[in-house]
N, C-alpha and C positions, 0 to 999 in steps of 0.2 A: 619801172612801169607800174601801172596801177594794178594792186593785186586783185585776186577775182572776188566775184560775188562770194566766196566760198564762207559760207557758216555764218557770215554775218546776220546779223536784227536784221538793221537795215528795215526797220518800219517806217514811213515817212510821218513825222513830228510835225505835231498842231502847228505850229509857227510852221512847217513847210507846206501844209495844208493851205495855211490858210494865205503865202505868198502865192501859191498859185490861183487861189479862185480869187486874189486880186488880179496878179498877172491876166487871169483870163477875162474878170469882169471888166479892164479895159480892152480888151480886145475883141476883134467879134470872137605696298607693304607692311601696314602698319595694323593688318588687321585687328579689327576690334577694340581696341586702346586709343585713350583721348591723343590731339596731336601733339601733346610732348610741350616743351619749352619750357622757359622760364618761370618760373612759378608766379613771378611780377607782373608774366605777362596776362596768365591765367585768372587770375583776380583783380586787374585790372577794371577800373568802374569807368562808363562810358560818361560825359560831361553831355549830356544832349541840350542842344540849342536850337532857336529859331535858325533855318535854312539860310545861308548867303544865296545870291544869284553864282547860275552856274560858273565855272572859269573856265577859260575862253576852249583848252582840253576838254571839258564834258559838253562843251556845243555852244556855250555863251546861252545870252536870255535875261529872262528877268527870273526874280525868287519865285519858290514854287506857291502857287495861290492854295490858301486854306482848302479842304475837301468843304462839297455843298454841306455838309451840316455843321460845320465851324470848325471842325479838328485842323491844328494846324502841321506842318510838317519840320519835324524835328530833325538836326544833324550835327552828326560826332565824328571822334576820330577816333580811330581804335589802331595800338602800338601790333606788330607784328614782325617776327627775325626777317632780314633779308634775305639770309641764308638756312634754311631750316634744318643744313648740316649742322649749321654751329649755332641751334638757337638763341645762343646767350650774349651772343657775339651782338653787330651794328643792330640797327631796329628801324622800318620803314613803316608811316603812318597812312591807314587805308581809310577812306569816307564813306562813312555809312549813314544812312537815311533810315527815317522811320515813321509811321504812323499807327499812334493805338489803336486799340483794340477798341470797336464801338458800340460792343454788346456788354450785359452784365459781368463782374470782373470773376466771380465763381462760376463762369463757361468761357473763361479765357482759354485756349490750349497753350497758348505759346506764340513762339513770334515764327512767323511764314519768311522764310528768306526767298527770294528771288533775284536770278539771274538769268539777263534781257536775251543775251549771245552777244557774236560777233565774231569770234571774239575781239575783243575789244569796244564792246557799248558798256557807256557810263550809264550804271543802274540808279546814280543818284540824280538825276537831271531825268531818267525815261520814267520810273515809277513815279512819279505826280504826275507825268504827261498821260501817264495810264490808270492811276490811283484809284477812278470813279467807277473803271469797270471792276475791280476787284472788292467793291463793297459789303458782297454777300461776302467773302471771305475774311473781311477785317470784321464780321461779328464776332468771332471767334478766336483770331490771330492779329498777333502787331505787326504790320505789312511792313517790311525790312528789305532793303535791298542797299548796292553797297557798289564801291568800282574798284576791281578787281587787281590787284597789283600791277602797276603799267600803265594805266587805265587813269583817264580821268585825275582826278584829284590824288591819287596813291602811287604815290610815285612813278611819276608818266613817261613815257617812252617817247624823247623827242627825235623829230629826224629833219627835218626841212621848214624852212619858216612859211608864212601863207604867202609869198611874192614864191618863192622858187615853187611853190606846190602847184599854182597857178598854173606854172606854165610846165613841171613835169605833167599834172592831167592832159595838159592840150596832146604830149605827143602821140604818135601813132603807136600802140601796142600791139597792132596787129603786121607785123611787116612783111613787105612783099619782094623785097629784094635785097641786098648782102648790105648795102649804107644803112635803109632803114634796121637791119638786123644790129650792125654794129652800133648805131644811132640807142636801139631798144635794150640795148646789152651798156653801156657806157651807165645810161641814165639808171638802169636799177644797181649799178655798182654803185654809182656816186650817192642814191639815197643810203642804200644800203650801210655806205661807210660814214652816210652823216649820223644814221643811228648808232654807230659805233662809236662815233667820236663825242654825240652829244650823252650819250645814255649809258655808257661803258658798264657803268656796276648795274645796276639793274639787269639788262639785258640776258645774264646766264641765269635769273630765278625767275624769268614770269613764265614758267611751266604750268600745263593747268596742275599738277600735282600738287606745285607751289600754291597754285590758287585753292587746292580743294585743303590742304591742310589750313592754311587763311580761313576759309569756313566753318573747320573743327574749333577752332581755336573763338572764333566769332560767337558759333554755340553754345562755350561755355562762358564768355565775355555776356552774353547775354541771358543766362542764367534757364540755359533748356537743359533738357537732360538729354533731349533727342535733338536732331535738323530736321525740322519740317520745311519741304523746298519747292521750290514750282521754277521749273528751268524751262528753257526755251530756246529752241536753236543750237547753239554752240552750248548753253545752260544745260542742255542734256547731256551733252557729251562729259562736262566739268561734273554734274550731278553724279555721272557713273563712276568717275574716277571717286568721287567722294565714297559713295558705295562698296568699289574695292576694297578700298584704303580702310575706312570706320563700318563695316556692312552692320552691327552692331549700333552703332547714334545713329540709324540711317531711323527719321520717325515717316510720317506722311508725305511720299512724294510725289509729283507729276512732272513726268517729261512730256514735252510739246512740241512738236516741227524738230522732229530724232535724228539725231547726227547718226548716220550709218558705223560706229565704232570698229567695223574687220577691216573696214578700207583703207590701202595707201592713199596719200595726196593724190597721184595721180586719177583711180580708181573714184574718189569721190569728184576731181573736177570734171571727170568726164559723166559722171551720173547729175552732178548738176545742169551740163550741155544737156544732158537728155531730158531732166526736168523745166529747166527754161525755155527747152522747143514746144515739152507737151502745154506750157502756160501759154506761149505763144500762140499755137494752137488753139487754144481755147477760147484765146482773147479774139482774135478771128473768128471763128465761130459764134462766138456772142453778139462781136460788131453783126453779120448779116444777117441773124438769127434775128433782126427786135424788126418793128413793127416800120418804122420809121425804114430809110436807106442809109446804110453805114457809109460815113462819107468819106471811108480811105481806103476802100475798095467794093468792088462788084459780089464778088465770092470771097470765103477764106483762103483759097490760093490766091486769089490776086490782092487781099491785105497780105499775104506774107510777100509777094512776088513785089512792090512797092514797096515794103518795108527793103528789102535789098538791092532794090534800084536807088533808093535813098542813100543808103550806107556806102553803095559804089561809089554814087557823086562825093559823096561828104568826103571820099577817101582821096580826090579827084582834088578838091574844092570845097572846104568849108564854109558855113554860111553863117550871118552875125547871128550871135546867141546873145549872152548880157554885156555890153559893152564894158570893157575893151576888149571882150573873149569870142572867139569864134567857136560855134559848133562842131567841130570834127566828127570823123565817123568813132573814134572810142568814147568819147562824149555822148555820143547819140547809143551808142551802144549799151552806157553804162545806163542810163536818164530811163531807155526800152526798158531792162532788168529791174531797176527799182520800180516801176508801175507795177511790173508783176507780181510784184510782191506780196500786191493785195488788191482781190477783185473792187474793194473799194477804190482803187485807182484808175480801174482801165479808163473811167473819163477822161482823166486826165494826158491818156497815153493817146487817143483817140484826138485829142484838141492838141494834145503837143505833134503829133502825125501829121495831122490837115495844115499848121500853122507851117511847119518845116516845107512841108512840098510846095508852100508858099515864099519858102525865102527866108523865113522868121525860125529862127531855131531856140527861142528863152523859154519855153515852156521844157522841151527837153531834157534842156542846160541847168533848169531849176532841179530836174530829177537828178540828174546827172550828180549834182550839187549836195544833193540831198545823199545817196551814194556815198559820197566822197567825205561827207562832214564837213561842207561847208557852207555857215549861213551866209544870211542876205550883206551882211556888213563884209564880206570878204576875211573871215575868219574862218581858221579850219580847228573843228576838233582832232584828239590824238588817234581818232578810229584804225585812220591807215595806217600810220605807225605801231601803235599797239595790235592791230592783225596782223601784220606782219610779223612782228618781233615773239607773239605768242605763238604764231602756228609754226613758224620756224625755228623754234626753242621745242617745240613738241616733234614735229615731223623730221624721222630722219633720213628721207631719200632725199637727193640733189641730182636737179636734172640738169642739163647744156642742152646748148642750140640745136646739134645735133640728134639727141632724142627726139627733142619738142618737132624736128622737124619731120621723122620716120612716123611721130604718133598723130599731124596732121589728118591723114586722110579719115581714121579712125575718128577722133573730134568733128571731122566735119561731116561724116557718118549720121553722127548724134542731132548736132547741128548744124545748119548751112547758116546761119545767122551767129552764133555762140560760140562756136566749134573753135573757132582760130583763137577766139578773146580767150577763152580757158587753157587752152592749149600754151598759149604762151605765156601764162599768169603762173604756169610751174615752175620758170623760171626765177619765181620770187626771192628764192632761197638760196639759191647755187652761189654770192657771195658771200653770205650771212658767218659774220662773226663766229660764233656763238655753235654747236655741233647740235644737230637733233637728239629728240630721246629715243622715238622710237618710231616703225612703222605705222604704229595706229595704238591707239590705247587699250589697257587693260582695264575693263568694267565687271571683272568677274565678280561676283557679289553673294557666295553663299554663305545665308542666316543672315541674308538681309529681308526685312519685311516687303508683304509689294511695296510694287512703286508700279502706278498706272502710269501707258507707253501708249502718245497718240498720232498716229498716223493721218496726215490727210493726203489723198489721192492724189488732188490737185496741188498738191507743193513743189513750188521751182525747185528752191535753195536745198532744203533737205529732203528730197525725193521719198514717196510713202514708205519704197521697201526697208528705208533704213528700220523703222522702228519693228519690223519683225525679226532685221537683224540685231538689233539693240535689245528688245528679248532674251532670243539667242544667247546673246553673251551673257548678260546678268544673269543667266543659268535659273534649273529649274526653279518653280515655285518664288520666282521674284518679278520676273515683267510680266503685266498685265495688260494686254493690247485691243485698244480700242480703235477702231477705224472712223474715221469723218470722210462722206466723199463730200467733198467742198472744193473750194479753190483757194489761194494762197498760200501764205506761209505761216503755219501753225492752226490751231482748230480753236481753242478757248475766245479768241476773241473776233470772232467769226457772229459771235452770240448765239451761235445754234444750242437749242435749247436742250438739244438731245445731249449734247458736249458737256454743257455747263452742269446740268443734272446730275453728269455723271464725275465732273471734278467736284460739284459739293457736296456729294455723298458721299464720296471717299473723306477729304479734307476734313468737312465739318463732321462727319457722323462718324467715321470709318468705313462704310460700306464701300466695297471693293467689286466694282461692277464684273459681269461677269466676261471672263477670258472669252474676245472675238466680238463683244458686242461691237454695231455698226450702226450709224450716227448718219443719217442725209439730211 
């Protein structure tokens, strides 16, 4: 079944931006010590070259366009253990991307790594899609980002081809009765065991611990003394572990849309139910809120009361979405989720709404799509396989049917729209090869420098209060917590000016805003 929204980016990419205002314009332990290895691997020199176009794994497309002032964007391959027991032992190559530094070379600091989330988004394919907003920052750092073991170009986590995925998204993930249960249970065994059979070595080392020593080792491949990082999403959760592991190389960091770190799986998919409601909420509230008449309902109850009379029929009777594919109610479900993501989409959610109670469900299906990873040409990236495969290499509870079915009512509690989708998306893991690590990670991080921690109010996917519990953890005198009340998922690229000010005054200058500052 298609796993949850949980911890993904999941930003919707220019190319999917810009399919839809076509679409619409036709229509009306290791603390303190480097990671270890090979000493080969450690000295290793990067071959940096003009970017390929993405592979069909990091999203497809075309090569990344120069930045507006001509710089263009560079990409290498950097060797890493597969096994980071036996560093000496096989070696797997990870893609890394880069663009210089575009201020004078004596106020360089160093190179800024970033990671997007997901887990599972390819950082080499999303930083050029984002490259322009980070500009004040590449005065002073060389904007790095990289795809994550599993991931993308770095040895990728295969599971299903884009004909079988097709039609595993169509099914119903939400089930209502013992066929559709065993129907729901069948199809995430069968993917499950095609990432076992396609991806077998891989799949026991894309831990994020795996991923966060990959970063140490990146660090000194790239000639820092420290990691300077700017995580996002799931990138915070990876940044903490890093923190644990090195609290010492930890240089300049910022976490963005804070992965909750105390939480079991189950615990965060259900704070997602509750953050997905309050977005929905809101997105209703705005619709009747503007000046004009919202045109997919009266009041904000009666946008949400239409939104699940829609979901009923679709669960009933699906309607044509992009031919040959039908709109379904988890389609429509997924397509809803991905708008929320970013108050710059509600348009879109709002014409994809109106078109659907019309009959018409591709504006959705586009979202949905987008979600899922997969572009216009019917290509899927490796997102949902590599979510899968990383959260369930990390997460060690495994739930059954039976759980999922006692914790319904509490899900739908959260959610009346959400509640079932999350609820049975913990399922993901109860076949999985491969045994979890742990309950939830260690980010304990003391004599680590701060690291500013930003909460925005209005975030679906990683709900505000994580990032006071993400404080919390990384113990005293290391998280610095800033609040955004905004809407979406993350705060920097929001452009709120209070936000940005306060990441470049840390990054560029050092200043370290003050602990509780608040950002509208």
């Amino acid at each position: 079944m298609p796993n949850s929204f949980r911890l993904r980016a999941a930003a919707l990419t220019a190319a999917t931006a810009a399919a839809l205002s076509a679409l619409l314009a036709g229509c009306s332990d290791d603390s303190g010590s480097d990671s270890g290895g090979d000493e080969e691997l450690t000295a290793q020199k990067l071959d940096w070259k003009d970017c390929p176009a993405p592979s069909e794994a990091e999203g497809g497309g075309a090569a990344p366009s120069p930045l507006p002032d001509g710089a263009e964007w560079q990409c290498a391959t950097m060797k890493a253990p597969l096994d980071w027991d036996d560093p000496k032992g096989d070696t797997i190559d990870l893609a890394l991307i880069r663009a210089k530094a575009s201020g004078e070379a004596d106020r360089r600091i160093g190179s800024l790594v970033f990671n997007f989330g997901g887990p599972g988004g390819s950082g080499v394919a999303t930083l050029p899609a984002f490259g322009q907003d980070y500009a004040e920052l590449r005065t002073r750092y060389d904007l790095v980002s990289f795809d994550p073991r599993g991931v993308g170009r770095s040895a990728p986590v295969e599971c299903l081809g884009d004909k079988q995925l097709d039609i595993y998204f169509q099914q119903d993930a939400t089930p209502d009765d013992a066929a559709e249960r065993t129907e729901l249970l069948d199809n995430t065994e069968g993917f499950n065991a095609a990432c076992d059979k396609n991806s077998k070595q891989i799949l026991p080392h894309v831990r994020t611990t795996d991923a966060a020593r990959d970063m140490d080792l990146m660090r000194q491949v790239l000639g820092d003394e420290k990691l300077h990082y700017f995580g996002i999403s799931y990138g915070t959760e990876l940044g903490g572990v890093y923190a644990h592991l090195f609290p010492e190389k930890v240089g300049r960091a910022v976490f963005d849309a804070v992965v909750d770190p105390t939480q079991t799986p189950e615990q965060g998919s259900l704070a997602q139910a509750k953050g997905f409601q309050l977005a929905l909420d809101n997105f209703a509230e705005d619709c009747v809120s503007k000046v004009e008449d919202c045109p997919v309902g009266n009041s904000a109850q009666d946008v949400k009361d239409r939104i699940a009379r829609l979901l009923e029929d679709l669960d009933r009777k699906p309607i044509p979405g992009i031919f040959p594919r039908e709109l379904t109610q988890t389609a429509a479900t997924g397509g809803i989720a991905q708008a929320l993501y970013s108050k710059d989409f509600w348009e879109y959610l709002t014409d994809g709404l109106e078109q659907a109670y019309d009959g018409d469900g591709r504006v959705l299906m586009v979202l949905s799509d987008a979600l899922n990873g997969r572009n216009e040409n019917g290509e899927y990236s490796n997102i949902t396989a590599a979510n899968v495969a990383i959260n369930c290499a990390d997460d060690k509870p495994r739930y059954d049917p039976a759980y999922v079915e006692r914790k319904l009512p509490e899900f739908r509690k959260a959610s009346a729209l959400f509640g079932d989708y999350l609820a049975w998306s913990m399922l993901s893991c109860t076949d999985w090869p491969v045994p979890g690590a742990a309950d939830h990670p260690d980010v304990s991080a003391p004599g680590a420098p701060p690291i500013l921690v930003i909460g925005n109010t209005g975030d679906p996917a990683t709900p505000y209060e994580g990032a006071g519990k993400m404080v919390d953890a990384l113990g005293k005198g290391v998280g610095v917590e800033l609040t955004y009340k905004g809407q979406g998922h993350g705060a920097y690229d929001s452009k709120n000016k209070c936000v940005q000010d306060a990441v470049h005054g840390y990054l560029l200058d050092g200043k370290v805003p003050a602990a509780g500052t608040v950002c509208s």
